[in-house]
Structure formats: C-alpha cells, structure tokens
C-alpha positions as CSV (number, residue, x, y, z in Angstrom):
1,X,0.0,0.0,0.0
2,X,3.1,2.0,0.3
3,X,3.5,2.5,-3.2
4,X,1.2,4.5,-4.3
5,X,3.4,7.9,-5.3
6,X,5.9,5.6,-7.3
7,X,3.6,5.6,-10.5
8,X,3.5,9.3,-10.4
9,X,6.8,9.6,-10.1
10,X,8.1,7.9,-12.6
11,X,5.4,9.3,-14.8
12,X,7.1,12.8,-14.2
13,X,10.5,11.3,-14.8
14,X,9.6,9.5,-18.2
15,X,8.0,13.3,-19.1
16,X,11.7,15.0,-18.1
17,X,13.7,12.7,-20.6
18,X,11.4,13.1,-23.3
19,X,10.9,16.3,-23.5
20,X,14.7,17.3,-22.8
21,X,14.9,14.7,-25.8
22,X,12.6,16.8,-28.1
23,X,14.3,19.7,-27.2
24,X,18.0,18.6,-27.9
25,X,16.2,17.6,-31.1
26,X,15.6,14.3,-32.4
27,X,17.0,13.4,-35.9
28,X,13.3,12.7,-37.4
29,X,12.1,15.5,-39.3
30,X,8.5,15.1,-38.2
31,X,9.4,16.2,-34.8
32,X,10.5,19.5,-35.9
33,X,7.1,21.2,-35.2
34,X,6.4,22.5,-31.7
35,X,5.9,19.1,-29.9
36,X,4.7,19.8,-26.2
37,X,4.8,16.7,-23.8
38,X,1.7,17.5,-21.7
39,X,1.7,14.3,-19.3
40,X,2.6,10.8,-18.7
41,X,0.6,8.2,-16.7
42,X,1.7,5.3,-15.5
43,X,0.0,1.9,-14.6
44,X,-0.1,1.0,-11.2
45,X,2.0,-2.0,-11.5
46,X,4.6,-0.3,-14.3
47,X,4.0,-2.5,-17.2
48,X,2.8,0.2,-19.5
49,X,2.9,3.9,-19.5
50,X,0.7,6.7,-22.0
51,X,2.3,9.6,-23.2
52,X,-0.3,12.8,-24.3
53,X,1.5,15.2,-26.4
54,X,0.4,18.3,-28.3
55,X,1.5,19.5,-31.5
56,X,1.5,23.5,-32.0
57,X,2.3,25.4,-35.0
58,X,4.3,28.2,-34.4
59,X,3.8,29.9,-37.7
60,X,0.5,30.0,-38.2
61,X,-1.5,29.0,-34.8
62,X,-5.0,31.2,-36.0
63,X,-5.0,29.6,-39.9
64,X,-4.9,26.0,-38.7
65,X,-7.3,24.3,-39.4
66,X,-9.0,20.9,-37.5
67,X,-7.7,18.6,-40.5
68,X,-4.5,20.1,-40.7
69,X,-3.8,19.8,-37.1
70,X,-4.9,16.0,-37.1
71,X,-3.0,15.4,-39.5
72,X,0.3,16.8,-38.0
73,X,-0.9,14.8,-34.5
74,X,-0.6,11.5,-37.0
75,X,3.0,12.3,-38.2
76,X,4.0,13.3,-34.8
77,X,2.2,10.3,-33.4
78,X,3.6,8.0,-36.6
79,X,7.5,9.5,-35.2
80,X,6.8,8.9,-31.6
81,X,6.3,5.1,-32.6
82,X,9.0,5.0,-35.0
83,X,11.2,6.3,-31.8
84,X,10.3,4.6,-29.0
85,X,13.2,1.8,-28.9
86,X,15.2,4.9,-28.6
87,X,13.3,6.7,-25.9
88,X,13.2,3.7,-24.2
89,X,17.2,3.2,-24.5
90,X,17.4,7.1,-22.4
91,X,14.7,6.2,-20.3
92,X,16.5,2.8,-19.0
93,X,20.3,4.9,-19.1
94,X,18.4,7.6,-17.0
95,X,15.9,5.6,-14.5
96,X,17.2,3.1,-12.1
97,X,14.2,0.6,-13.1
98,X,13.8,-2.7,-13.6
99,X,11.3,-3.0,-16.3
100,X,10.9,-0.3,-18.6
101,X,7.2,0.3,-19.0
102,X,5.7,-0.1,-22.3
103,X,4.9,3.6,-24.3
104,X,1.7,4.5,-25.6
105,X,1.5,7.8,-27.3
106,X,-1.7,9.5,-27.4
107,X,-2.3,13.1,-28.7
108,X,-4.2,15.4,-26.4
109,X,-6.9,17.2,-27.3
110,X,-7.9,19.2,-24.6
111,X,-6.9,22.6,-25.8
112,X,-8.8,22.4,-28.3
C-alpha cells in the first residue's frame, strides 16, 4: 500500500527525458514542429505507460485548421512510434528501473 506515489513519479521522470529529448532535437524530421509533452501516466504496476503530447504550430497558430492539425498529430504520433526503442534506451540509461514500461502515445486534445 506504500507505493502509491511511485507511478506518479516515474510518470514525471519519463516526461523529463522526453521532453529534454525533443528539445535537444531528435533526428526525425516530423518532430520539428512545436511538440509539447503535456503528461505521462503510468499503470499501477509499471507494465505500461501513455504519453499525451500536443503539437503546436508556431507559424501560423489562427489559420490552422482541425484537418491540418490531425494530421500533423498523425506524423507526430507515426515518429513517436518510430522512436520509442530509442526513448526507451534514455529512459533505461536515466531511470534506475527494472522493467521499462511499455509507451503509448496519445495526442491530447484538450486545448482544443
């Protein structure tokens, strides 16, 4: 029962890396847009852990439309996948874990 913070915790952690990841900048090109990690939860028992990330659009944030931005949540979302044996790599160099949770990326929509 004791345990209950450690989720949490290592939510915040996995959120740190990745984020200092994307802004040391990532070699995939579809992570150049404004990429915003906006939280990380993780399962109770560690197995798996969902990232929410929003995409913004620095040039033009009033002209964007809700295609356009669902479409640049799929690339970001199709890179995210593409990366995650390396974000996993930092995360396990980083965190003193022994099981690396499983990443699901989700975009999140609640600005809109």
């Amino acid at each position: 029962m004791g345990k209950g913070y450690r989720p949490g915790r290592l939510g915040e952690e996995i959120r740190r890396i990745l984020s200092g990841m994307l802004l040391r900048g990532m070699k995939d090109p579809r992570l150049d847009n404004m990429v915003s990690i906006t939280g990380v939860d993780v399962t109770p028992d560690g197995s798996y852990a969902t990232v929410y990330f929003t995409v913004f659009d620095v040039n033009d944030a009033e002209a964007i439309n809700g295609a356009e931005r669902e479409e640049r949540s799929e690339e970001v979302l199709d890179a995210m996948r593409s990366a995650k044996g390396l974000i996993k790599k930092e995360i396990g160099r980083q965190v003193k874990v022994r099981h690396i949770p499983e990443l699901l990326f989700k975009a999140d929509t609640s600005f809109d």
